[in-house]
DRENPA-3360 file (N, C-alpha, C; in nm, 2 decimals, always signed):
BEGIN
1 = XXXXXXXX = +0.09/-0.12/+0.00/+0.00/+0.00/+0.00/+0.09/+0.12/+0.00 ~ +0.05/+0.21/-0.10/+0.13/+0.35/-0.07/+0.08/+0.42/+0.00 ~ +0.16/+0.53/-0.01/+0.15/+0.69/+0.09/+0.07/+0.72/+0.09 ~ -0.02/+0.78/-0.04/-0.15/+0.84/-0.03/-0.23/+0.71/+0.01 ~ -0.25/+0.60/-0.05/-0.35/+0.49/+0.04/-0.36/+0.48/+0.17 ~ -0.25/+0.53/+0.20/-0.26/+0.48/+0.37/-0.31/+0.63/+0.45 ~ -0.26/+0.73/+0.34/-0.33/+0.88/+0.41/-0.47/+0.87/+0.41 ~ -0.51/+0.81/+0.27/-0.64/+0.82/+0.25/-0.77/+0.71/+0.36;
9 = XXXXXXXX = -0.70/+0.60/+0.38/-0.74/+0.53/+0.46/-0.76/+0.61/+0.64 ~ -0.63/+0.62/+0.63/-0.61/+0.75/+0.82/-0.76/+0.84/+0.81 ~ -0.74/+0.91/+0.67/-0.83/+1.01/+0.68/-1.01/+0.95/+0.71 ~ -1.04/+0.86/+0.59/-1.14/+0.78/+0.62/-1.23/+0.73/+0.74 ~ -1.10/+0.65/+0.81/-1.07/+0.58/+0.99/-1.15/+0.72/+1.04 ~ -1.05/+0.79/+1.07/-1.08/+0.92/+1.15/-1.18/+0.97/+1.15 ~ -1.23/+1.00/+0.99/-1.34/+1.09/+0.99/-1.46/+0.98/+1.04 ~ -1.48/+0.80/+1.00/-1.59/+0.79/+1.04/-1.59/+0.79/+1.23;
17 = XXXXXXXX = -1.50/+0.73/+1.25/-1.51/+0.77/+1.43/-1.54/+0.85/+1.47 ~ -1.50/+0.98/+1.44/-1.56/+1.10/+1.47/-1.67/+1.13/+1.43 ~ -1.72/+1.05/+1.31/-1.93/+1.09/+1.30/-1.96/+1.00/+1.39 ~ -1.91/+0.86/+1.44/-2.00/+0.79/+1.51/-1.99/+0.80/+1.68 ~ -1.85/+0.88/+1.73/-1.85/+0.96/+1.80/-1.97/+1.05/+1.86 ~ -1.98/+1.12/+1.74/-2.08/+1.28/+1.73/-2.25/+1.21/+1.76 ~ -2.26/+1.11/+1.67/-2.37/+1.05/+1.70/-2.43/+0.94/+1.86 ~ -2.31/+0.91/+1.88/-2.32/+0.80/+1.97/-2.36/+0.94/+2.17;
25 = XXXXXXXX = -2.28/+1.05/+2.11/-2.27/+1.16/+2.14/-2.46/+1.21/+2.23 ~ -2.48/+1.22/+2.07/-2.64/+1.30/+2.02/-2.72/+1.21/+2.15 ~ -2.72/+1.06/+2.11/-2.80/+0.99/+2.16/-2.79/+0.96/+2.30 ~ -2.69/+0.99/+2.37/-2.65/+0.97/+2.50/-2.74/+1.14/+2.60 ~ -2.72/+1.23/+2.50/-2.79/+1.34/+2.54/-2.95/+1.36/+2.52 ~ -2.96/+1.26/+2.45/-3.12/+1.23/+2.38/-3.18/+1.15/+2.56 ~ -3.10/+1.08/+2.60/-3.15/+0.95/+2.69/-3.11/+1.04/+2.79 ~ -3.06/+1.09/+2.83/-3.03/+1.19/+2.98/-3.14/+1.32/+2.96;
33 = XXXXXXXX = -3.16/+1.38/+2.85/-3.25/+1.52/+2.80/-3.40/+1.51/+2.77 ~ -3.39/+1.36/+2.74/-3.52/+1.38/+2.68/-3.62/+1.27/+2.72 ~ -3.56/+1.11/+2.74/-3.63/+1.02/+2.84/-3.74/+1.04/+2.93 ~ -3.77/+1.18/+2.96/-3.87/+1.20/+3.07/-4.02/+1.27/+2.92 ~ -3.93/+1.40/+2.88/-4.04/+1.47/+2.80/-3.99/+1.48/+2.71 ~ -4.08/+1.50/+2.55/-4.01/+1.57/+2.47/-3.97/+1.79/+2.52 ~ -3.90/+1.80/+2.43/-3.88/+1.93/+2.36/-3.92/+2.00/+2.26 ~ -3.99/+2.05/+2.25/-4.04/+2.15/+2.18/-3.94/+2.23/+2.11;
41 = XXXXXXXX = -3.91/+2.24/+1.99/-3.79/+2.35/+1.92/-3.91/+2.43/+1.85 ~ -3.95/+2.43/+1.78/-4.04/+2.48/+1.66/-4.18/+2.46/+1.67 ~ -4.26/+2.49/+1.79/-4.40/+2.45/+1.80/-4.50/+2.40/+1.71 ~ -4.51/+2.32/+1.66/-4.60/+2.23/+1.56/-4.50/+2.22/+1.40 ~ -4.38/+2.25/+1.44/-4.32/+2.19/+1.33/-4.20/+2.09/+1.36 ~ -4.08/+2.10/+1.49/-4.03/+2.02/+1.54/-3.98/+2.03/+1.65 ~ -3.95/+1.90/+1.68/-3.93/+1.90/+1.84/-3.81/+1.77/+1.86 ~ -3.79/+1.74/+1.96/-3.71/+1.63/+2.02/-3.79/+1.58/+2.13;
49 = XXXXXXXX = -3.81/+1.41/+2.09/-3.85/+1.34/+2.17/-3.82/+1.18/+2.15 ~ -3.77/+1.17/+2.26/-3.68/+1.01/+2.27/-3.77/+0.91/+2.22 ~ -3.67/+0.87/+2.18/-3.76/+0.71/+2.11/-3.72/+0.57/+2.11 ~ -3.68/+0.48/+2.18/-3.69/+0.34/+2.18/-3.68/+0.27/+1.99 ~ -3.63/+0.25/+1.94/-3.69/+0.20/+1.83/-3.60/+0.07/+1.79 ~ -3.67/-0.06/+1.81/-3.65/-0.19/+1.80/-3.61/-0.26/+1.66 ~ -3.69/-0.18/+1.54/-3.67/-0.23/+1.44/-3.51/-0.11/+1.35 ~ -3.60/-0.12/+1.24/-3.51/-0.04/+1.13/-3.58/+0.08/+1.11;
57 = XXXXXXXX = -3.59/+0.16/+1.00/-3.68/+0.30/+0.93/-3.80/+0.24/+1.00 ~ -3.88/+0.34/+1.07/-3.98/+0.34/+1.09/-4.07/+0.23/+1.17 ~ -3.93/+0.15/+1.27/-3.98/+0.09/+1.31/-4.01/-0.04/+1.27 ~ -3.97/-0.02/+1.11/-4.03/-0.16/+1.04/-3.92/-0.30/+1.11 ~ -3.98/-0.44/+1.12/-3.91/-0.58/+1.15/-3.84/-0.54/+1.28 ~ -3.89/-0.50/+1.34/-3.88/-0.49/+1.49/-3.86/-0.61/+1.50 ~ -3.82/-0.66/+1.63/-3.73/-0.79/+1.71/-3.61/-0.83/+1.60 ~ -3.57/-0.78/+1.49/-3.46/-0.83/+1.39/-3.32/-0.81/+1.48;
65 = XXXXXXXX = -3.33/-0.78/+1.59/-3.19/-0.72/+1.66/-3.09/-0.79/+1.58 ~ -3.07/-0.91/+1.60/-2.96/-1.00/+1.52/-2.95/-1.00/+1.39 ~ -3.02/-0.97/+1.28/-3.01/-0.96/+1.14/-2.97/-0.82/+1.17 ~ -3.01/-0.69/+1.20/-2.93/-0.59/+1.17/-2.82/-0.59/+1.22 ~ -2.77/-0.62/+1.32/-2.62/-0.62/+1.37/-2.52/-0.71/+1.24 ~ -2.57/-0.85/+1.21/-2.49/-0.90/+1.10/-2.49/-0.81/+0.99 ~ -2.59/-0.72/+0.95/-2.60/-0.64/+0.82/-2.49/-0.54/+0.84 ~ -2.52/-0.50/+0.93/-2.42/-0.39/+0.97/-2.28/-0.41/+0.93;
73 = XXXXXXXX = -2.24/-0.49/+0.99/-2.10/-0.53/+0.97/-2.08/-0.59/+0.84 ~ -2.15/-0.68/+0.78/-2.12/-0.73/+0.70/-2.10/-0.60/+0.56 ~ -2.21/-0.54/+0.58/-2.22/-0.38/+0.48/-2.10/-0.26/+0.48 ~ -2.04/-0.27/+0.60/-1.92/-0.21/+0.65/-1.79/-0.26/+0.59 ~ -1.81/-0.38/+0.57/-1.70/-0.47/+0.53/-1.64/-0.43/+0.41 ~ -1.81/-0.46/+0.33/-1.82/-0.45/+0.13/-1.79/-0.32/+0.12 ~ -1.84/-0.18/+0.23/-1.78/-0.06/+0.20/-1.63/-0.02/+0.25 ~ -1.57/-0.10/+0.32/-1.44/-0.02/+0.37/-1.36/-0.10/+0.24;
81 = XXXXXXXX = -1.40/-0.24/+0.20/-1.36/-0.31/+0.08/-1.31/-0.18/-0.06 ~ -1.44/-0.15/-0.03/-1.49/-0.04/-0.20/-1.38/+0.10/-0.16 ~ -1.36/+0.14/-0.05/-1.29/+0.25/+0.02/-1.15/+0.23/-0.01 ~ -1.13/+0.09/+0.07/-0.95/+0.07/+0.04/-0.92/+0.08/-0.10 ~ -0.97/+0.04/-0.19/-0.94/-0.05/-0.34/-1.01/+0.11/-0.46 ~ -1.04/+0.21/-0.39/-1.11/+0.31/-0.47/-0.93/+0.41/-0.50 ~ -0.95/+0.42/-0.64/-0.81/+0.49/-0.68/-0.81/+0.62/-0.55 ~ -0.67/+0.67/-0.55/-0.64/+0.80/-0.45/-0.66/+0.94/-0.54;
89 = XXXXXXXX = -0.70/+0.93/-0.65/-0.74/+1.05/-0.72/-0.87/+1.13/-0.68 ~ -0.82/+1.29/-0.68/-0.96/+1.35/-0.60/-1.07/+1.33/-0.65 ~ -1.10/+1.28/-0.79/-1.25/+1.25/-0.78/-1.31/+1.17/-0.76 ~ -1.24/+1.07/-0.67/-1.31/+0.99/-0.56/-1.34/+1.01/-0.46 ~ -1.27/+1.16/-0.41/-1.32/+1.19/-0.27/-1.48/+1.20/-0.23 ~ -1.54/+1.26/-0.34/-1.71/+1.23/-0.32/-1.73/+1.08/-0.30 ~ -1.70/+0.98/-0.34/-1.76/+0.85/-0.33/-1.71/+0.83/-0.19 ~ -1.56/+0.89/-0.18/-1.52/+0.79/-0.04/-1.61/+0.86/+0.08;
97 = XXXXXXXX = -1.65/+1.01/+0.08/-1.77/+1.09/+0.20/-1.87/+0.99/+0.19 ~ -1.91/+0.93/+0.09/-2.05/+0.88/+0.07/-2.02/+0.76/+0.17 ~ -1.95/+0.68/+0.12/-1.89/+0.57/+0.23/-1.89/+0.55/+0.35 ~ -1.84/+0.69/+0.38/-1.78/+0.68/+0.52/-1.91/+0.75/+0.60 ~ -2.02/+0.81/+0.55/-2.13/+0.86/+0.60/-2.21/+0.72/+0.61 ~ -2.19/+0.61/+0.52/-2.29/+0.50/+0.52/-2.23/+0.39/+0.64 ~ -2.09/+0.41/+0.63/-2.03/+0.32/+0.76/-2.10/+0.37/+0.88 ~ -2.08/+0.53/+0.88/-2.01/+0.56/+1.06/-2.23/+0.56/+1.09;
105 = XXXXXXXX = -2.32/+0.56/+0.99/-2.40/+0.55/+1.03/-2.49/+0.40/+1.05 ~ -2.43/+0.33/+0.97/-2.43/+0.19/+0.98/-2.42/+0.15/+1.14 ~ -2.27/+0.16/+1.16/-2.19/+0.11/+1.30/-2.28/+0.22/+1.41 ~ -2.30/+0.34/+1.36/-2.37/+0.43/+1.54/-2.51/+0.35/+1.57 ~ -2.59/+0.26/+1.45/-2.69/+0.24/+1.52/-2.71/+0.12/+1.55 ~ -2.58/+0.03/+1.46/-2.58/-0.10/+1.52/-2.53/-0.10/+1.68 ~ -2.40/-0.03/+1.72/-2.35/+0.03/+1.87/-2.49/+0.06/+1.96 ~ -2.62/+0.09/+1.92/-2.71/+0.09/+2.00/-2.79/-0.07/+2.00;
113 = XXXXXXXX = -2.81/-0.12/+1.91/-2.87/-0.21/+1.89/-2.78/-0.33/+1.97 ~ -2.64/-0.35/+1.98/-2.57/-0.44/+2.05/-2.53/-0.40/+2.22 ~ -2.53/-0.24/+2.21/-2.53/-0.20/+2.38/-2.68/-0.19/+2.43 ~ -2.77/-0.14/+2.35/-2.94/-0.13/+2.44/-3.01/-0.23/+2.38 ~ -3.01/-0.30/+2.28/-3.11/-0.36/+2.22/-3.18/-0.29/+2.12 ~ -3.18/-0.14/+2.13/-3.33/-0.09/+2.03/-3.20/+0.05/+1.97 ~ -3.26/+0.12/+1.90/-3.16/+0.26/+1.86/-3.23/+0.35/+1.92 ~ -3.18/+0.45/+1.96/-3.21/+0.57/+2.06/-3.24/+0.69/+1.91;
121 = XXXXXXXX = -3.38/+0.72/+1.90/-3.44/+0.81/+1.79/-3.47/+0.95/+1.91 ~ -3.44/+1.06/+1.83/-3.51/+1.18/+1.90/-3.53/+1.28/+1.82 ~ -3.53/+1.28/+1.67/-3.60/+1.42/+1.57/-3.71/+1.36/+1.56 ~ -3.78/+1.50/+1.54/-3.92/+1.45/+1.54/-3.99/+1.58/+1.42 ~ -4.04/+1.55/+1.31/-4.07/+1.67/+1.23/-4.23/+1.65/+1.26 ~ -4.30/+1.71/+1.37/-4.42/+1.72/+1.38/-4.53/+1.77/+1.25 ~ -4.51/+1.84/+1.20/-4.58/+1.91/+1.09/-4.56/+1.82/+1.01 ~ -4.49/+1.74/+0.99/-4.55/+1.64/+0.85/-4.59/+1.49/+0.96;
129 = XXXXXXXX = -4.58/+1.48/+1.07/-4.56/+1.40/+1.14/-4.51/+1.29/+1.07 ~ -4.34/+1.30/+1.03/-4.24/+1.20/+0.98/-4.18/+1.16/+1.11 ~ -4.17/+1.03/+1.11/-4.09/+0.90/+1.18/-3.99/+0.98/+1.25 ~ -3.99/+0.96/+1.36/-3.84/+0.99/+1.48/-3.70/+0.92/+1.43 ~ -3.62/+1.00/+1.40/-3.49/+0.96/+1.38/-3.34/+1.02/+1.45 ~ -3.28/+0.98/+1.39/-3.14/+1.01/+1.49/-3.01/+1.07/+1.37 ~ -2.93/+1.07/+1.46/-2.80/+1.15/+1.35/-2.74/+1.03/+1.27 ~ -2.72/+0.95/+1.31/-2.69/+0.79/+1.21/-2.79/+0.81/+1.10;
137 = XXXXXXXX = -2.91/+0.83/+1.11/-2.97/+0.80/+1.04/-2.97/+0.96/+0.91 ~ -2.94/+1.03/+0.98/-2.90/+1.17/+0.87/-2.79/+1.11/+0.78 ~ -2.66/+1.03/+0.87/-2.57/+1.01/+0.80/-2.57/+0.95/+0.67 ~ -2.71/+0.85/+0.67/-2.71/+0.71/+0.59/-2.81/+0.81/+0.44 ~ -2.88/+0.86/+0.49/-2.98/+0.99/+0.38/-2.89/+1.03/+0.35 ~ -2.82/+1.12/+0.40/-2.74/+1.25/+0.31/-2.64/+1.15/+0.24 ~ -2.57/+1.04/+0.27/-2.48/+0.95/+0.19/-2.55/+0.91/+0.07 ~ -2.66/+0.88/+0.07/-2.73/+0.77/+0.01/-2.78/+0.88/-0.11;
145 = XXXXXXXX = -2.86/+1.00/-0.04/-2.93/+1.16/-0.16/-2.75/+1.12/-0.24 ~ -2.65/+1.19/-0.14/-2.52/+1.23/-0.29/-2.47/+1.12/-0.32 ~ -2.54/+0.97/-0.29/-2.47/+0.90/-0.39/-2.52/+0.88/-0.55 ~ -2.67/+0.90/-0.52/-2.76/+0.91/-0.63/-2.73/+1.08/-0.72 ~ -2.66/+1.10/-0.68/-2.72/+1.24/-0.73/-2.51/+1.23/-0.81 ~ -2.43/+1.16/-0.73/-2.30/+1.14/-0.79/-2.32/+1.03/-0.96 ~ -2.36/+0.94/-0.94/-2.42/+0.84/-1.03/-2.51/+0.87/-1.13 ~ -2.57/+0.97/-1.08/-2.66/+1.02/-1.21/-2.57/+1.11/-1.27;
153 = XXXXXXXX = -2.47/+1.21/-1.19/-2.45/+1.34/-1.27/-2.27/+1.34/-1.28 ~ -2.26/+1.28/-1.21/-2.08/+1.31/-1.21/-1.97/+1.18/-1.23 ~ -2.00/+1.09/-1.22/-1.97/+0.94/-1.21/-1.95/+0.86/-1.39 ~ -1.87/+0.82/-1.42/-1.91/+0.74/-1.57/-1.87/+0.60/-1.50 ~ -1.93/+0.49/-1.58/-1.98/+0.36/-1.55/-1.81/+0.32/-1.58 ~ -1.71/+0.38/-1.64/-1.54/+0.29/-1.61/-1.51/+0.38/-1.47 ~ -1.54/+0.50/-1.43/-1.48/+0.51/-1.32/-1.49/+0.41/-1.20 ~ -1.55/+0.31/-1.23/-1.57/+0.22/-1.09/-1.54/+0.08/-1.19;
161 = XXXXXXXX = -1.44/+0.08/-1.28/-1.38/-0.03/-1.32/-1.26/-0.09/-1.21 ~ -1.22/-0.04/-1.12/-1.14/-0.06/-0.98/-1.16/-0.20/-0.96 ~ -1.32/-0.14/-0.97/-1.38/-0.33/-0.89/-1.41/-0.44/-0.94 ~ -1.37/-0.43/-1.10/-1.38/-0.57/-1.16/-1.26/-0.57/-1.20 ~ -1.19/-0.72/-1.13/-1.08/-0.77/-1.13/-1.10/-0.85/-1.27 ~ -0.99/-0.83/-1.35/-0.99/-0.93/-1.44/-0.87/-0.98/-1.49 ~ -0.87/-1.16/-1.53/-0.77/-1.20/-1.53/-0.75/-1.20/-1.71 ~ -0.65/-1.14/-1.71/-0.52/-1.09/-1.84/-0.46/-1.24/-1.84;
169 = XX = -0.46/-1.30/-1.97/-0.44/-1.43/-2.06/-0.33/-1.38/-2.15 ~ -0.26/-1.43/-2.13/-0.12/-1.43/-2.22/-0.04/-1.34/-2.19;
% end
């Protein structure tokens, strides 16, 4: 591995610890702040209010505790895979943020799911009354909006020729 690989990797490391850090963070203030009441920020449009939540988005496949923890990891794997092996040229730096927003949000809510059992949710957009979520879960959206929006507009189908290995005959 070279110099820039291994910068690139430190850089990577770092930055997701520090989102899942920031998040593991949020939620610990969510369960000390908010566990009794919600919070009111925006009177009928949002607020903070603690949430238990057992399953995945919205609650859905609740009791899955053990299938998301394996997903987790196993999804962290195929992306730090895609991360190591992604050329060190800057116009990969967009793919590798996308990555590392889908890891460090991956791992903050599996880290709830293997330390409490359920993920600790506390946004709450009352005015549309959308589903209670957490900062992991921002991480995995905003990854996911600019990965879609990299692939449709900035990405060509050989720049991710990285990942098909092929074996050269003669």
């Amino acid at each position: 591995m070279n110099r820039s690989k291994i910068k690139s990797a430190f850089i990577g490391l770092v930055s997701a610890i520090l989102l899942i850090i920031l998040d593991q963070w949020t939620k610990n203030q969510a369960v000390i702040s908010l566990k009794d009441h919600a919070k009111v920020l925006i009177n009928g449009v949002f607020e903070l209010r603690y949430l238990e939540n057992q399953g995945a988005a919205w609650g859905m496949f609740s009791g899955a505790r053990f299938f998301f923890v394996v997903f987790a990891c196993l999804l962290s794997i195929v992306f730090a895979y895609i991360y190591f092996n992604m050329p060190t040229e800057s116009k990969y730096n967009w793919m590798k943020l996308v990555i590392v927003l889908f890891i460090s949000g991956a791992l903050g809510n599996m880290i709830d799911r293997v330390v409490n059992g359920f993920v600790v949710d506390f946004f709450y957009f009352s005015l549309i009354d959308f589903p209670v979520f957490n900062v992991a879960d921002i991480y995995i959206t905003c990854g996911a909006f600019l990965f879609v929006i990299l692939i449709l507009f900035y990405y060509k189908d050989d720049d991710f020729s990285f990942l098909i290995r092929r074996n050269k005959k003669g």
